[in-house]
C-alpha positions in Angstrom: -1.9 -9.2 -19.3 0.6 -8.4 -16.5 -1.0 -8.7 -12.7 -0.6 -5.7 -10.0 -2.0 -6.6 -6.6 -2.5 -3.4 -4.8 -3.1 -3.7 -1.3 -4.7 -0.3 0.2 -6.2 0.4 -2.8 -9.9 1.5 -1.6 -8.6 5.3 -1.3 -5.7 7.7 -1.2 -2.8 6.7 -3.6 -3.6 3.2 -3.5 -6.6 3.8 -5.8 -5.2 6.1 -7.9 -2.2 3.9 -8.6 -4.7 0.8 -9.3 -6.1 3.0 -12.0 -3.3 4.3 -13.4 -2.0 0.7 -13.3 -5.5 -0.5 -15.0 -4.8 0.2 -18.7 -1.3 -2.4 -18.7 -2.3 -4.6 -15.3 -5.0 -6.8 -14.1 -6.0 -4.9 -10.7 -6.5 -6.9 -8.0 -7.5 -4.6 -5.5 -7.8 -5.4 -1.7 -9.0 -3.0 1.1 -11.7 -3.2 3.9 -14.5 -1.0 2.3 -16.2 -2.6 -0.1 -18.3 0.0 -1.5 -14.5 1.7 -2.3 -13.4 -1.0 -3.8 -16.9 -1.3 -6.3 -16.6 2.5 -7.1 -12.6 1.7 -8.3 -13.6 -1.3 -10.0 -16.0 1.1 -12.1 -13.5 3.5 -13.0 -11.4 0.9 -14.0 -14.2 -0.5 -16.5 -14.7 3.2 -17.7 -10.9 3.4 -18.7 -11.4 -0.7 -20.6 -9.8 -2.2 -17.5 -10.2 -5.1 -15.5 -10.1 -6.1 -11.7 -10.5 -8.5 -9.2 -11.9 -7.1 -5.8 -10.6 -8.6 -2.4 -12.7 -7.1 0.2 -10.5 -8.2 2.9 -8.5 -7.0 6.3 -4.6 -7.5 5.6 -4.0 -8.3 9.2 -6.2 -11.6 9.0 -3.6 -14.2 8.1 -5.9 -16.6 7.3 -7.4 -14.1 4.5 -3.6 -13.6 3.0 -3.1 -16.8 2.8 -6.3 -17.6 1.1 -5.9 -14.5 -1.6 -1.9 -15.4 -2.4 -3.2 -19.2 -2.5 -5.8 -18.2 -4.8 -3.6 -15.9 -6.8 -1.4 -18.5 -7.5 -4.5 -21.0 -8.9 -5.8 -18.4 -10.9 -2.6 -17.0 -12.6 0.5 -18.2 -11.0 2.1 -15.3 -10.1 2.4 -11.5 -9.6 4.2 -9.4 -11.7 3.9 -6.1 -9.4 2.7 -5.6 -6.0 1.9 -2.0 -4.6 1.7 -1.4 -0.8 -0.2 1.0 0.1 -2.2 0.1 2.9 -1.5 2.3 6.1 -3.4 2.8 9.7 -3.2 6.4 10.9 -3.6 6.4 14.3 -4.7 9.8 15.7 -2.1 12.4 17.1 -0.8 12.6 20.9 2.1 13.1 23.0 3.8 9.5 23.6 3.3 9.7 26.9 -0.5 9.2 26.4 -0.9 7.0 23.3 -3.4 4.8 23.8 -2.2 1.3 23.2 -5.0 0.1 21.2 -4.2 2.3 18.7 -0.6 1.5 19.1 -1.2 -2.0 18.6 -3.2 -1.6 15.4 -0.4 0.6 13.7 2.1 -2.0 14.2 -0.6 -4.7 13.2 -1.2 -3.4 9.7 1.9 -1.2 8.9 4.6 -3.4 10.4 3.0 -6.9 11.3 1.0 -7.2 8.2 3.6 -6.0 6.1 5.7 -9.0 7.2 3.3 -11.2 6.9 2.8 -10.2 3.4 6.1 -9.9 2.3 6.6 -14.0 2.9 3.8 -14.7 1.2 3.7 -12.4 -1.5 7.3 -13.2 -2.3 7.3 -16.6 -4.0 4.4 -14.7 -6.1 6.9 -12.0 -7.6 9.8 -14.7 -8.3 12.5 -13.2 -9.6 11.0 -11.0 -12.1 8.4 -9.2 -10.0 8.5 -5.9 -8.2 6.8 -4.8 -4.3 6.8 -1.1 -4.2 6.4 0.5 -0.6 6.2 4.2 0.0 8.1 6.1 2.8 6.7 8.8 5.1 9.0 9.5 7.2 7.6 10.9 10.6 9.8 8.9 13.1 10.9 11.3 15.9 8.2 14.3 15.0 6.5 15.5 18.0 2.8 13.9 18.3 4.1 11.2 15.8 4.8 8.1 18.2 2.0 5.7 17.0 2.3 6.6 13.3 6.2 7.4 13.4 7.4 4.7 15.0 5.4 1.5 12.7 5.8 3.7 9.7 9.3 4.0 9.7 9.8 0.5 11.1 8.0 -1.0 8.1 10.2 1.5 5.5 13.2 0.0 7.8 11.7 -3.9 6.8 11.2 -3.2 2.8 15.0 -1.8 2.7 15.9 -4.5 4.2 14.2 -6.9 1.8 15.1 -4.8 -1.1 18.9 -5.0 0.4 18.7 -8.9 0.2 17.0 -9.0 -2.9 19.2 -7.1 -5.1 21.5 -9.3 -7.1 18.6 -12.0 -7.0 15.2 -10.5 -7.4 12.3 -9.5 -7.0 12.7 -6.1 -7.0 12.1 -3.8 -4.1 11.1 -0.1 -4.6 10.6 2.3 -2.0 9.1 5.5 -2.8 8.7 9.3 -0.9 5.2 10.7 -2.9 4.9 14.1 -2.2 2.3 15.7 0.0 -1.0 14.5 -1.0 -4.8 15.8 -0.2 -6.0 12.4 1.5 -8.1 11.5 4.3 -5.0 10.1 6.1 -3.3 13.4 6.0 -6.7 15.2 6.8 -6.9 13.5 10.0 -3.2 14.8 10.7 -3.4 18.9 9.4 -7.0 19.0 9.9 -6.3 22.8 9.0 -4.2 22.8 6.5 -4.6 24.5 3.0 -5.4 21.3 1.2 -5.0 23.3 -2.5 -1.8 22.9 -2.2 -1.2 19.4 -1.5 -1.0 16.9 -4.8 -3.9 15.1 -5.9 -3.3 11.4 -5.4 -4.3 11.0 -8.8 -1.6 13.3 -10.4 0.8 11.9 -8.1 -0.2 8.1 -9.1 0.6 9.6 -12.7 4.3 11.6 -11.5 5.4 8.0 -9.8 4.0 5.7 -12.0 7.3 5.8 -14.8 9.4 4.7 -12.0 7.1 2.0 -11.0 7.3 0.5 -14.2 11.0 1.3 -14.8 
């Protein structure tokens, strides 16, 4: 069976997408929580899949090192890798973010990211595929913290995917549409949330051009 390590996958569209992934791909599922993680692996059992669970903080190096290391022993490579790990830091006028929170957005959407991307790389080969997904907030007012690493990490994967063209793996970068997770909550705390997607129907809408 193929492998799909999603990383981000304890909520949001990162769990949906490791269950829609589940019936075709070994899951092997990293986020922080790891009570998220159990309650994915058991909804992957329900549909007759199969996962590995990485309880593990992507801006340890140490730790991605040790899961692409062990990868690598176990099956010798990845044949997809889904990003979907993000830190929403909370809203405020740039002149008054506060700089830890500035430092963890670039930590796991941009530092991370790059980290990830060298090691993950010799994983994928040629034949693989890393998927990122665009939100593209750079410039909105509030934005700064969120914006800025956001769009700088879109701005590394099209790079990558730039380089890797003629030569593989191949680099996808999706837009989902507006979804009804907690990241987003903590943005529109107000919002009409019936009419945002479900991550779940969303998984299923992007998940043809994932496997394309």
């Amino acid at each position: 069976m193929k492998t799909a390590l999603v990383t981000g996958a304890s909520r949001g569209l990162g769990a949906a997408l490791a269950e829609a992934l589940a019936p075709t791909h070994h899951i092997i599922a990293v986020g922080r929580t790891t009570g998220a993680l159990e309650e994915l692996d058991d909804r992957i059992k329900a549909v007759g899949g199969d996962a590995t669970l990485a309880p593990m903080d992507i801006t340890v190096d140490a730790a991605m090192q040790q899961l692409c290391r062990s990868i690598f022993d176990r099956w010798g490579k990845l044949d997809l890798w889904v990003h979907a790990a993000v830190h929403a830091a909370p809203l405020t006028p740039a002149g008054h973010i506060n700089q830890k929170d500035f430092s963890k957005s670039s930590d796991v959407n941009l530092t991370a990211t790059s980290v990830l991307i060298a090691y993950v790389s010799p994983l994928l080969g040629t034949e693989g595929k890393a998927v990122f997904f665009d939100d593209p907030r750079a410039g909105e007012p509030f934005f700064g913290s969120y914006g800025a690493t956001k769009s700088a990490q879109a701005a590394l994967a099209k790079s990558w995917q730039a380089e890797t063209a003629k030569t593989g793996p191949q680099v996808q970068i999706l837009t989902p549409a507006p979804m009804a997770t907690a990241t987003r909550a903590r943005f529109f705390p107000g919002e009409d949330r019936s009419v945002l997607a479900d991550p779940r129907d969303e998984a299923v809408r992007l998940l043809p051009e994932i496997l394309a």
